[in-house]
N, C-alpha and C positions, 0 to 999 in steps of 0.2 A: 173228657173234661178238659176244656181249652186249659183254664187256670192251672193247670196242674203239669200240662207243656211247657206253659208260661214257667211259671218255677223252676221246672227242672233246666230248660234252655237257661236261666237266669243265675242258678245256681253252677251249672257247667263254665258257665262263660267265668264266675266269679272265680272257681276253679284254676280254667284255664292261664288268665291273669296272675292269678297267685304263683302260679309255676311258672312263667315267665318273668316273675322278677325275684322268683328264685334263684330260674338260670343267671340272668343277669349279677344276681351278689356271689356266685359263683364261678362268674367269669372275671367278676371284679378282684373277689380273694384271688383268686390263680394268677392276675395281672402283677397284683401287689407283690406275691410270690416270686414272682419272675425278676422283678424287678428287687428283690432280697440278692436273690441270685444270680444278675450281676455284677449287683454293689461288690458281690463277695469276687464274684472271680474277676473283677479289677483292681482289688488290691494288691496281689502276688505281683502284678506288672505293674503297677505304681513302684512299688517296694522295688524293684528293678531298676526301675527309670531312674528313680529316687538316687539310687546306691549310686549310679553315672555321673552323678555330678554335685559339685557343691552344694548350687544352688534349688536343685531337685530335692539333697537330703533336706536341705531350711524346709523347704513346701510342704515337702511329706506327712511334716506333723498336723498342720493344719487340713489336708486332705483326707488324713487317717478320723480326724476329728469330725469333719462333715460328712464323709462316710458311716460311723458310729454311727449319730446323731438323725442320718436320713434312714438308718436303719431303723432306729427305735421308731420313727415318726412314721417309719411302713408300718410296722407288728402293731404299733396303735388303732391305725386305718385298718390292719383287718382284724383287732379285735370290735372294732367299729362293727365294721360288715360280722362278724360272728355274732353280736349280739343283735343286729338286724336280722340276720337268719332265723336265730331263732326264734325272735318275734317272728316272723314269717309264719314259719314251718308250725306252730302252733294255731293260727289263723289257716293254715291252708290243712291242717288235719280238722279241723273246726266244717270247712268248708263242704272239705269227701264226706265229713260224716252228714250233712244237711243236705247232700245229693242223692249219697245213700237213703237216706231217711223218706226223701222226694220219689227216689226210682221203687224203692218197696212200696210206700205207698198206690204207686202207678199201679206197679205190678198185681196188686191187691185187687186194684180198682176194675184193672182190665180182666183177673179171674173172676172175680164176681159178674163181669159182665158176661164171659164164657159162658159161665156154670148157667147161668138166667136163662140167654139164648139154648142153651142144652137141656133145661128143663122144659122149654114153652117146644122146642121140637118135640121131644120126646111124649109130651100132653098131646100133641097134635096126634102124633102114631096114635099112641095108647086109643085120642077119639076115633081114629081111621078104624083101630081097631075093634072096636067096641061097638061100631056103628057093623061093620061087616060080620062080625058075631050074631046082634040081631039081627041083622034084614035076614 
């Protein structure tokens, strides 16, 4: 049954897709991550710099403050992407189950069509047989 390729091809692809911009808000949280991580570990050397000089300790405050500040405005962005995930990931469990739903169907379709073709041989024998009985 062409339609029914069709679907399943249609259904995979929608699949597919879905898990690529899965990966994608997962590579995005980890970028975001990264980017926590080295706000963080350039504080300790600010705070260094900072301590060398007058005018370094003036700065400092206002650096510690837009570091803070770009911190929070990361863990925002990936509460952003967490909650696009999981819109996702409920759409894309949505999806496996309307593939699964496609591929049994298939499955179904093409036993039945076995069992048929295994019935109309097995009639055939039976008349081979039945015929070679009488003669």
């Amino acid at each position: 049954m062409r339609s029914m390729d069709s679907l399943i091809r249609l259904a995979r692809f929608k699949v597919e897709e879905l898990q690529k911009q899965m990966g994608g808000l997962d590579q995005a949280r980890a970028d975001l991550e990264r980017q926590i991580e080295r706000l963080a570990a350039s504080v300790p050397e600010e705070q260094i710099a900072a301590n060398a000089s007058r005018e370094g300790f003036v700065a400092y405050g206002s650096y510690a403050q837009s570091v803070i500040k770009r911190k929070e405005n990361l863990r925002t962005s990936i509460s952003e992407v967490d909650a696009k995930a999981e819109t996702l990931r409920a759409e894309l469990e949505a999806a496996f189950a309307e593939l699964k739903k496609f591929e049994i169907m298939e499955e179904r379709r093409l036993a039945q069509v076995a069992a048929k073709k295994a019935k109309r041989a097995q009639d055939q024998l039976d008349d081979i047989a039945q015929v070679r009985r009488v003669g």
